[in-house]
C-alpha positions in Angstrom: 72.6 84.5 103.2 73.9 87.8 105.0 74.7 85.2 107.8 76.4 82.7 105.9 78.6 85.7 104.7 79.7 86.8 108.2 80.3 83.1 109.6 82.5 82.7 106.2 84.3 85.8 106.7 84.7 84.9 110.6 86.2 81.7 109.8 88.3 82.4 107.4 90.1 85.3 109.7 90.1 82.9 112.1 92.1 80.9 109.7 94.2 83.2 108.1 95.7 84.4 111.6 96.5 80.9 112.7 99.7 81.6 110.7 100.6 84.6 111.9 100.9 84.6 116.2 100.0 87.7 118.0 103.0 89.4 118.6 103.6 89.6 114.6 100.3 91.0 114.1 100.5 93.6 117.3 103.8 94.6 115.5 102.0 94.9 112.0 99.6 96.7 113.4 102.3 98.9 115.1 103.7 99.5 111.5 100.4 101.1 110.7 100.6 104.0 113.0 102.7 107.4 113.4 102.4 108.9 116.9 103.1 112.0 119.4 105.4 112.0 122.0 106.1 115.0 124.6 110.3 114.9 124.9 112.7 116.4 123.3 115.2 113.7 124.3 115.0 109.8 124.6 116.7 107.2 126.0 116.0 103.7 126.5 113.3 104.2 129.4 111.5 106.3 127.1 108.0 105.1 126.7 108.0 106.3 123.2 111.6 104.1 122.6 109.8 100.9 124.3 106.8 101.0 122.0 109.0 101.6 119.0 110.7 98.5 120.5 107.4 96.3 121.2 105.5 97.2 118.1 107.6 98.0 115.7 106.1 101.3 115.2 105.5 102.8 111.9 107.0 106.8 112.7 106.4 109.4 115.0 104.9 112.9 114.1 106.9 116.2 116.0 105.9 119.4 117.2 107.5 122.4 118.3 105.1 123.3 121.0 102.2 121.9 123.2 98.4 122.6 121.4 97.2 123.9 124.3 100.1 125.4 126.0 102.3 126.9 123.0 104.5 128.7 125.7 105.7 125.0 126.5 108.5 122.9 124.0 107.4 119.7 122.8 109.8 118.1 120.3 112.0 120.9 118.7 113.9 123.8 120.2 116.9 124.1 117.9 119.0 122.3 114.8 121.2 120.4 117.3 118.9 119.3 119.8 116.5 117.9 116.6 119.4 116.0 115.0 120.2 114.5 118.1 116.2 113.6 118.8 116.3 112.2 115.2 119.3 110.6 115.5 118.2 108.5 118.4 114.8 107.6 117.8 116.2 105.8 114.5 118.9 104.1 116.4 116.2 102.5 118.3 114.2 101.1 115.5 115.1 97.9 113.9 112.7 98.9 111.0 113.1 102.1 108.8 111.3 104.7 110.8 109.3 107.6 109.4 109.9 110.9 111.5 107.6 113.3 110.4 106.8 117.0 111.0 104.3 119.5 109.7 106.7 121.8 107.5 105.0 123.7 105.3 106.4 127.0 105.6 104.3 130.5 106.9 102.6 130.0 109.4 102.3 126.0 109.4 106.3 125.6 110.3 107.6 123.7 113.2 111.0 124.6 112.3 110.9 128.2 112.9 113.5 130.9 112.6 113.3 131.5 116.2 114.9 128.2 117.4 117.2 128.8 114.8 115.8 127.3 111.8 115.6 128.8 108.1 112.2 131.0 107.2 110.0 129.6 104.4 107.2 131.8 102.9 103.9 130.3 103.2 102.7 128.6 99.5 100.2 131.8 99.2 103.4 133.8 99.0 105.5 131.6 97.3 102.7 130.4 94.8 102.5 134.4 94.2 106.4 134.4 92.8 108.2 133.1 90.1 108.9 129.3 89.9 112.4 130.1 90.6 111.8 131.7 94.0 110.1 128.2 94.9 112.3 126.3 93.9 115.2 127.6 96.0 113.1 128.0 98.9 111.8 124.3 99.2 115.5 123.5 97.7 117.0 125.2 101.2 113.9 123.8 103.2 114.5 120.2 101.7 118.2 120.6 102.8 117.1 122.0 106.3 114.5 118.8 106.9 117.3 116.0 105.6 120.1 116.9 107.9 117.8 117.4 110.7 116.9 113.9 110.2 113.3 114.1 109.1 112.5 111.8 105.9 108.2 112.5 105.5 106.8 115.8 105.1 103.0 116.3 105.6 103.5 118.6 103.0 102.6 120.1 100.3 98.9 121.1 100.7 96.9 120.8 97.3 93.7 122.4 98.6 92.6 125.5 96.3 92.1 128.7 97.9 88.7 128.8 97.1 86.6 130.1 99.6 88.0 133.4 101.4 85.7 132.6 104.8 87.8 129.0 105.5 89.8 129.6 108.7 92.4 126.3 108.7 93.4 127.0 104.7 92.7 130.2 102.8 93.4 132.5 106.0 96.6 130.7 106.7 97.9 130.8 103.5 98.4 127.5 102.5 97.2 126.9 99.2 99.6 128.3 96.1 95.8 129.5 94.4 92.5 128.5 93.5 93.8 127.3 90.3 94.5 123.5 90.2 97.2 123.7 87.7 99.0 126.2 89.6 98.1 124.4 92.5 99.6 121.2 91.6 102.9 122.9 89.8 104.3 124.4 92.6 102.8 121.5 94.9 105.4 119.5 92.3 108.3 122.0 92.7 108.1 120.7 96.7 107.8 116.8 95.7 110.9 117.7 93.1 113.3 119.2 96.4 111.9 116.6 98.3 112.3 113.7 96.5 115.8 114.3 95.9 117.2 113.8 99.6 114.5 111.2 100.3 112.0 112.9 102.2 108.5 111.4 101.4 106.3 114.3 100.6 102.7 113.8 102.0 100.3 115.4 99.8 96.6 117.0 102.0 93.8 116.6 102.2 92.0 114.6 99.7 89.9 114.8 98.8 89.8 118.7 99.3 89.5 120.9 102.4 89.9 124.4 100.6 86.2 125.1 100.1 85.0 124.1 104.1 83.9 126.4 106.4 84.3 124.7 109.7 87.8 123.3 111.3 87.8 119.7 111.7 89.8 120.0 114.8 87.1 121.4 116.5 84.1 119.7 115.3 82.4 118.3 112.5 82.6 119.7 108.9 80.3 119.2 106.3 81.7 120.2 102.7 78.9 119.1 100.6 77.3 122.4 99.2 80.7 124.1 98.8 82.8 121.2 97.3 83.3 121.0 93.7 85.2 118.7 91.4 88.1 120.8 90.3 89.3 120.3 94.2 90.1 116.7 92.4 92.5 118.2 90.2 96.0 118.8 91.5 95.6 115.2 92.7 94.9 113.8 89.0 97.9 115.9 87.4 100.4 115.2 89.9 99.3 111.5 90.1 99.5 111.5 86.3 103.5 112.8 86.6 104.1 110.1 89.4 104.4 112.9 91.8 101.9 111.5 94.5 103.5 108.9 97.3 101.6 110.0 100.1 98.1 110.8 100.5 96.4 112.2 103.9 92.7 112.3 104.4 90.9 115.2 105.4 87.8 114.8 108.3 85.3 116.4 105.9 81.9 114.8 105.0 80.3 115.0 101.4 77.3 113.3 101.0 77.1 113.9 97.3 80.5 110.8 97.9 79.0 109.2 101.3 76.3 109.8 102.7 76.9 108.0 106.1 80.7 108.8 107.2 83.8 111.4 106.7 86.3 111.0 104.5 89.0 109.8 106.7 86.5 106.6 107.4 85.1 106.7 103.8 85.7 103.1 101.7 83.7 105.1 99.1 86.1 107.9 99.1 89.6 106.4 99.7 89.0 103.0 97.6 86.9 103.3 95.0 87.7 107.4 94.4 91.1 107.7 95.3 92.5 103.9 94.0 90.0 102.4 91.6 89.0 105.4 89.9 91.8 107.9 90.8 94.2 105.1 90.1 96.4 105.8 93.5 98.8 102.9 94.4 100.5 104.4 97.5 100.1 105.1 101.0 96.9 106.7 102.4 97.5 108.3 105.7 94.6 109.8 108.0 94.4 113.1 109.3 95.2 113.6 113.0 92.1 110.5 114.6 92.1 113.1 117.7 90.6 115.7 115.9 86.9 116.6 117.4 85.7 115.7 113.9 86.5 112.0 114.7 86.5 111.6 118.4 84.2 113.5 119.3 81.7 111.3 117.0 83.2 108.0 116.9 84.9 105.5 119.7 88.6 104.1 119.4 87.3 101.1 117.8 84.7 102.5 115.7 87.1 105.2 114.5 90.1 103.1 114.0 87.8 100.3 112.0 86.3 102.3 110.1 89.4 104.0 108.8 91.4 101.1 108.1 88.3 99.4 106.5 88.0 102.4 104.2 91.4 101.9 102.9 94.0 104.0 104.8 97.1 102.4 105.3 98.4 104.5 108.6 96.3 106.1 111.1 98.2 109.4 112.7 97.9 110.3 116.5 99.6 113.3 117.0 98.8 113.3 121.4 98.1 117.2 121.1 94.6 117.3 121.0 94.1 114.1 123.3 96.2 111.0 124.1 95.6 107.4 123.4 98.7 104.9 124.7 100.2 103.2 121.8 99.4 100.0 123.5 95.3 101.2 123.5 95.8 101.9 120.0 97.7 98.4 118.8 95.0 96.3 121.2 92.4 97.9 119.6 93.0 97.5 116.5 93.8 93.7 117.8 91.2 92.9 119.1 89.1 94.0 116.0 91.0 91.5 113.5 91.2 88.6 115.8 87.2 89.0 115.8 86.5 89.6 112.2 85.6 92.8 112.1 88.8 94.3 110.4 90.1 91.7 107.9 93.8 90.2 108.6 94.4 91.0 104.3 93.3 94.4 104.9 96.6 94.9 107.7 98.7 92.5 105.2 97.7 95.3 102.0 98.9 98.2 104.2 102.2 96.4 105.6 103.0 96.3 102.0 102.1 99.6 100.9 103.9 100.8 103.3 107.1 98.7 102.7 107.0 99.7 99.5 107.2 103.4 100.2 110.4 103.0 102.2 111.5 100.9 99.3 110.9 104.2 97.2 112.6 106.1 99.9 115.6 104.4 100.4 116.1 104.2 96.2 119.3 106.4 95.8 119.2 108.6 92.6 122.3 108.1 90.8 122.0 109.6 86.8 123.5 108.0 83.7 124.0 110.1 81.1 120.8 110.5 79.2 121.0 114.0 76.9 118.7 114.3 73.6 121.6 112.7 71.8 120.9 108.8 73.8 117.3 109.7 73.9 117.8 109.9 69.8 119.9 106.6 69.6 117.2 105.2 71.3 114.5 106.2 69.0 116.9 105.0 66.6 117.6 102.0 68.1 113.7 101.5 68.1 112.9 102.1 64.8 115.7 99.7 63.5 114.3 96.2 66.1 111.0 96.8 66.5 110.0 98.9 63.2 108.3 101.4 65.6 108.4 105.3 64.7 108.7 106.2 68.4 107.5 110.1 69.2 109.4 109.5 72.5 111.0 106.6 74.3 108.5 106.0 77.4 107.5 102.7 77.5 104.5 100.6 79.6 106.3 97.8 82.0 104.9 94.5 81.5 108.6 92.6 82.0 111.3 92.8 85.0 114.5 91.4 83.6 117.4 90.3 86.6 120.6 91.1 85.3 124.2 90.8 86.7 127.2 93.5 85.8 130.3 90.5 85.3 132.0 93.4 87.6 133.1 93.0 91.0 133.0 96.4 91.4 130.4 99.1 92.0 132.5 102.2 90.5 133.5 100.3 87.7 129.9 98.7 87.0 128.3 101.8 86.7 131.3 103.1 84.5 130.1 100.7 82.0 126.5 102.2 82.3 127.3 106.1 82.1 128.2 107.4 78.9 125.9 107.3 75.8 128.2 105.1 73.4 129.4 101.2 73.7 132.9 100.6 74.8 134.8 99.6 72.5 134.9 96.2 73.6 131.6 95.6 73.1 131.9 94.3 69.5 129.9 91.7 70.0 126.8 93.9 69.7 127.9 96.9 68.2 126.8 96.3 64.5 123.3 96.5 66.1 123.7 100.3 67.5 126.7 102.0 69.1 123.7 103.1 71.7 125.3 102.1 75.1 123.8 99.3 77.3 121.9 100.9 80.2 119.7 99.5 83.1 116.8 101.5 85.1 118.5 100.0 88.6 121.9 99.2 89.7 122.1 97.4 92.9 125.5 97.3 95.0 126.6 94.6 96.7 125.4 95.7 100.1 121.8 95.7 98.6 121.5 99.6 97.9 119.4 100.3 95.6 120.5 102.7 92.6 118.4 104.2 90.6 119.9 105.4 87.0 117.0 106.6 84.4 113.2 106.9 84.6 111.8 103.5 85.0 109.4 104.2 82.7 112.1 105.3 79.9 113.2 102.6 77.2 116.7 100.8 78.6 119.1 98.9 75.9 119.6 95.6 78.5 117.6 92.8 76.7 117.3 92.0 73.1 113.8 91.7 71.7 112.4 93.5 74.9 113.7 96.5 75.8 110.4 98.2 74.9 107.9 96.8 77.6 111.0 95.8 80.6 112.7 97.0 83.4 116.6 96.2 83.7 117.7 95.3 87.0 121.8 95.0 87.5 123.3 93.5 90.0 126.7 94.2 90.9 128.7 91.0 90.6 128.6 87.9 87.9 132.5 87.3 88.4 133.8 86.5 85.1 130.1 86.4 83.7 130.0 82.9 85.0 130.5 82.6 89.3 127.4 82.6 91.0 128.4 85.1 93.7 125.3 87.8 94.5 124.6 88.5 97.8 122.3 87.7 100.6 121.6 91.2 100.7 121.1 91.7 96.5 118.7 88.8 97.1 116.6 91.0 99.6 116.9 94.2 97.5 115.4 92.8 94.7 112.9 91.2 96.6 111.8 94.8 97.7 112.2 96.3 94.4 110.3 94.1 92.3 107.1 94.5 94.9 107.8 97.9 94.1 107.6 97.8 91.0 104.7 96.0 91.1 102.6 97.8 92.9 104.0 101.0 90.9 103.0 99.2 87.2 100.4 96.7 87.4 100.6 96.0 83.6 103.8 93.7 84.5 103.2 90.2 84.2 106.4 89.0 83.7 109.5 88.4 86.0 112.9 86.6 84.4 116.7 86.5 84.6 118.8 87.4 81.3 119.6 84.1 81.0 116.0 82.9 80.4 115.4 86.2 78.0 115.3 83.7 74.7 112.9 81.7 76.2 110.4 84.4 75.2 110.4 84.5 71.6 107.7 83.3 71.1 105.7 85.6 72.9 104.1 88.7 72.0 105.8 90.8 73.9 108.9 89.7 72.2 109.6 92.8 68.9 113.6 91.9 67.6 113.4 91.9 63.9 117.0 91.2 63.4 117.0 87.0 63.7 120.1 87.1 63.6 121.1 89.1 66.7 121.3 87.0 69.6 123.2 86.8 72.6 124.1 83.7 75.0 123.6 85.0 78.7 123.9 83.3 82.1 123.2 86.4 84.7 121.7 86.5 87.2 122.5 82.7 88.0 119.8 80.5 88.4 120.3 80.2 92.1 119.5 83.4 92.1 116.5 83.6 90.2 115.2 80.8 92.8 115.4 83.2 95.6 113.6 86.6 94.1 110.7 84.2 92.8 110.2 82.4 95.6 110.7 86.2 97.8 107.9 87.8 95.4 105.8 84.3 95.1 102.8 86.1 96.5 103.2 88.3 93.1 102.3 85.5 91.2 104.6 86.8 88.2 104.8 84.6 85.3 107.6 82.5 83.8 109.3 83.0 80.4 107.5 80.4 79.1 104.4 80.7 80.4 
């Protein structure tokens, strides 16, 4: 039988990569890694530039100075030299590119006042102080990393300061405390600054490193009699608040989860505790793969298997503590799915995690007005359609509903969105609440992606389904009748709608405005007022054609199915 199973799987790899020729999977595979390189400028002959160019290559990870020569400039040396770095690497990348950099402030800081950066207290100090003093400090760090050009964070650390004899967390003063609530609120504050100039914040290391004794850089570390399960804890609230993007795995072992392998190369640890039972739908990065814990036990192909078998999404090679070529690493990891051993899905389900969180990144926030007085017009507005006595107006996506604006203009289509009452032109639905019509996106015509409430907040944009949908506008709709989105509307919505996906698996559903009658007969359908009904054509259904058939792999159902 065990045979049968591995001739089966063998074949049907074999299969599955007959669609797909080699230099798309080397450059899906590239997409999967964030690497070290030793200049502080680039240029086209650049080695790290020509594998960004090969590959594709997921980001690069920078460093002030050399491991083992820390008299000796790596990547940074001052604000200006790192914006022009930045600056350049993106200009070579046809795909976003994540630049990312250890800044956690303290001690763990590559931007350091000395090269002319801003000084941010460690999160022992800062986790010591008022929320207020965090918040303007990761506010002025935020600031610092986005116009230096650096959009991920390895930051913040949500490892509890519970064992005073660790040397890599406690005695560098890196966790806020050795409470998990206080661990995870001013882990939040970070996300918060963070999130609001699009810097992805990476949160380490699951699934907790505060209690080892050892330092997985040097060697193996075995966290199995110290561990306990409130090190779990900052991960479950902030995953609970949406707050967690980003996770990095930490080289400990803990037999109590697997008895065999580290976390980092754990499926026991990074699928079935941090995604089936944790719930975690984003990106799982590993820890540095040249840390002694994992080379110095495991080959290139064992390590790299192992890990992306396990479930992480992108395997970091920082080049301090060894180097492995970019092409060693992308071959490798080739050679392993052409034979079977790494399944071709497994690279497909990490592309699109990974797409997804530069989806998330590149979503602008742009705020309609939403005080307590539209959050109680809502309620309202809920009580009187759907007879529900709502204690708040949150609501569990099951729908995506496609809209258009009927505006050739941005400016003026969000206009129409902003304030908490109808215009009064809008007769034609007023008797049914003066609550104005809002959407959760707005996309421009360019395809940027605006984001204008919580997504998970109740929208007035459909009747008889506000309370389980997600309103979508699209900028355009000329006279609420020409067919004239964009190519590039077409694409963002393709992207946000996988986003969306992966973000709420309860939705089922995907439909245009025009099709939103069609469901009345469904469950999901609540208007109690028969007669309050509107005639729609938006999005057009040429445009409807393209999402689906963008998001077919989705396999989101019809109106009327």
């Amino acid at each position: 039988m065990k045979i049968f199973l591995l001739l089966f799987t063998f074949f049907f790899t074999l299969h599955a990569t007959q669609n797909i020729n080699d230099t798309e999977l080397k450059k899906m595979i590239g997409r999967m890694l964030i690497v070290g390189f030793d200049e502080q400028f680039v240029d086209e002959n650049s080695q790290i530039v020509k594998d960004i160019e090969c590959y594709d290559l997921g980001g690069v990870i920078l460093f002030d100075r050399f491991y083992n020569d820390r008299n000796k400039t790596k990547n940074i040396s001052s604000p200006e030299q790192l914006r022009e770095l930045t600056k350049e690497l993106q200009s070579f990348s046809r795909k976003p590119l994540f630049i990312a950099v250890d800044q956690e402030g303290g001690r763990v800081a590559r931007l350091k006042p000395k090269y002319g950066f801003l000084k941010i207290a460690s999160a022992k100090v800062l986790g010591s102080l008022p929320v207020k003093f965090a918040q303007e400090a990761y506010a002025k760090n935020t600031k610092m990393l986005h116009e230096c050009g650096i959009n991920m964070n390895f930051a913040p650390v949500v490892d509890l300061a519970v064992n005073p004899k660790n040397k890599v967390i406690f005695a560098l003063e890196r966790s806020y405390s050795n409470e998990p609530k206080k661990v995870a609120k001013y882990a939040g504050i970070m996300i918060d600054a963070q999130t609001k100039t699009n810097i992805i914040s990476v949160l380490k290391h699951f699934p907790g490193h505060g209690s080892s004794l050892g330092d997985s850089h040097k060697g193996f570390v075995d966290i199995t009699d110290t561990w306990s399960k409130k090190e779990l804890e900052p991960y479950k609230i902030l995953l609970r608040e949406g707050k967690a993007d980003a996770i990095m795995t930490a080289h400990v072992f803990n037999r109590h989860f697997d008895e065999k392998y580290p976390a980092t190369l754990s499926r026991k640890i990074n699928t079935y505790l941090l995604r089936k039972q944790l719930g975690f739908r984003g990106v799982i990065i590993s820890d540095d793969m040249q840390m002694k814990a994992i080379s110095a036990e495991y080959s290139l192909k064992e390590a790299t298997t192992l890990a992306i078998n396990s479930g992480v999404d992108i395997l970091l090679f920082g080049n301090q503590l060894a180097h492995n070529s970019v092409e060693e690493i992308v071959n490798t990891i080739f050679t392993q799915v052409k034979n079977g051993a790494i399944p071709l899905e497994r690279i497909q389900e990490a592309d699109r995690h990974i797409e997804n969180l530069h989806t998330k990144q590149s979503i602008i926030q742009k705020p309609i007005i939403f005080t307590q007085k539209r959050i109680d017009m809502t309620k309202a507005y809920i009580k009187k359609h759907y007879g529900i006595d709502a204690k708040d107006i949150t609501i569990k996506p099951k729908i995506i509903v496609l809209h258009w604006t009927a505006e050739p203009d941005f400016n003026d289509s969000f206009k129409r969105l902003y304030p908490e009452k109808l215009f009064s032109d809008r007769k034609d639905i007023a008797a049914a609440s003066l609550l104005n019509v809002s959407a959760h996106f707005l996309v421009a015509r360019d395809g940027t992606i605006y984001q204008l409430m919580p997504d998970n907040w109740m929208a007035r944009h459909v009747i008889g389904l506000n309370h389980s949908s997600i309103g979508v506008e699209n900028v355009g709709g000329e006279d609420n009748k020409k067919e004239d989105l964009t190519p590039a509307q077409i694409r963002a919505n393709i992207r946000l709608v996988k986003y969306l996906k992966a973000k709420y698996p309860s939705i089922d559903y995907l439909i245009g405005h025009l099709e939103y009658r069609e469901m009345e007969k469904n469950p999901l359908w609540l208007e109690r007022d028969k007669g309050y009904r509107t005639k729609k054509a938006d999005p057009g259904a040429k445009f409807m054609k393209a999402v689906r058939e963008g998001v077919s792999d989705l396999h989101l159902k019809m109106p009327n199915e």
